[in-house]
N, C-alpha and C positions, 0 to 999 in steps of 0.2 A: 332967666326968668324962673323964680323960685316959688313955693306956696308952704304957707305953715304945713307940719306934719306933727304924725304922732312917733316920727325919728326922734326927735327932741332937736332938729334944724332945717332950714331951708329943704324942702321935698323938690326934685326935680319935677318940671311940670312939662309930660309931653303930650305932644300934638294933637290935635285932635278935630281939625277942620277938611282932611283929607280923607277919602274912605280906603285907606289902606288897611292893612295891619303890622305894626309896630310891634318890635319886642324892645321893652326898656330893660337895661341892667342895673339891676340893683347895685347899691351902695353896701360895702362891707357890713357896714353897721347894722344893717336892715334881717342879715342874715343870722345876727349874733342876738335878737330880739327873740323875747320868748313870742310861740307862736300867736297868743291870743292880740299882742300888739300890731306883729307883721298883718297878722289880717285885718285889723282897723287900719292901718295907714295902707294895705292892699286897696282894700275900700274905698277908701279915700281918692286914691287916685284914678281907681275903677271908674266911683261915679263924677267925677268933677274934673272939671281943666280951671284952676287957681278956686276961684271961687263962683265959677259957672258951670252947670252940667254936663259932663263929658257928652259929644255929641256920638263921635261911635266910637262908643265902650266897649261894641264887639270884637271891635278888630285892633284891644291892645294885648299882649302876653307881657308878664312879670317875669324875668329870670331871676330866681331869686336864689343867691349865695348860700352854699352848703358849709354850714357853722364851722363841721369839723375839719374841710377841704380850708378855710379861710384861718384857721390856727394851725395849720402843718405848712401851707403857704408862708405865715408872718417866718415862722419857726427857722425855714428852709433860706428864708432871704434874707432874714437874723446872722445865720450861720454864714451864707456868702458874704454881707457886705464885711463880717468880721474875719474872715479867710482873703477878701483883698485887701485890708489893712494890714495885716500878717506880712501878706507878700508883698506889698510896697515898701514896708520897713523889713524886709529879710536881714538886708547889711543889717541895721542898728539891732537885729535881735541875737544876729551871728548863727540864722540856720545851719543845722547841717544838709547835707545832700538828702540824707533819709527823710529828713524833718520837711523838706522842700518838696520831696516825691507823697508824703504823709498828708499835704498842705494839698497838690493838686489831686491827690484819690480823693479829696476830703468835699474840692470842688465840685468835682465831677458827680459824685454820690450826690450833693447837697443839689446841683444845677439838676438830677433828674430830679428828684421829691418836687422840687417846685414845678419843673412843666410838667409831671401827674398833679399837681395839685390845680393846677390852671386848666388841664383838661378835666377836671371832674369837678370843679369851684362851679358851674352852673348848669347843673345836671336837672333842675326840677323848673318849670315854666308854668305859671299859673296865669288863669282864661277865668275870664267873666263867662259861668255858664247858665246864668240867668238875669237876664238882660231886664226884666221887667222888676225885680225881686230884689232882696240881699244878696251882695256876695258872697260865694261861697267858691272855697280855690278846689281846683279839680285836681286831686292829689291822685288818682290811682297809677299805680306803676305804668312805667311804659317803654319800651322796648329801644332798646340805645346802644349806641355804638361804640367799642370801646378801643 
């Protein structure tokens, strides 16, 4: 179940008939938007469930993708899937030994960038902090674990 956005597609539409609180994960995309868009389509899904009023608005958090964690992520898993094509065709390319050992220091380097980049790709969590009002995300630092 989808709702127009200001993504420029289908906006995930969560829940919002249970008084929990929900943290939605954002969509890549959403993270690579300059920020005066992310907080219109924040907005958006703050105050509304499709095209009826979010019931509690208080109890949703945004996690929203960190730009520069989500291009060293692409970058990292660029480099992997092109380092197992390498080694699937090693015969046809005629590695050498060193070339084969250069290949897996290459993985291993590249397999960590990506799981730091997935530990730190949703480091920021934005809160409806005024429920009666406009949105506004509540950016101040906060204390995290690393």
């Amino acid at each position: 179940m989808s709702a127009p956005s200001s993504l420029g597609r289908e906006a995930p539409i969560v829940r919002h008939t249970e008084p929990l609180f929900l943290v939605a994960y954002m969509p890549f995309d959403f993270g690579t938007q300059a920020r005066s868009g992310r907080e219109a389509a924040a907005k958006e899904i703050f105050e509304n469930y499709g095209s009826a009023p979010r019931k509690y608005r208080n109890g949703l958090g945004l996690a929203v993708p960190a730009a520069d964690q989500i291009e060293s992520l692409r970058r990292s898993v660029r480099y992997l899937i092109a380092i197992e094509r390498v080694r699937d065709k090693s015969k046809q390319h005629n590695l050498t030994d060193v070339q084969r050992s250069q290949l897996k220091e290459q993985e291993a380097t590249r397999t960590a960038e990506a799981e730091s980049s997935l530990l730190k790709l949703y480091a920021e969590v934005w809160l409806c902090i005024d429920r009666l009002s406009t949105f506004r995300p509540d950016t101040r630092p906060r204390n995290t674990v690393d």
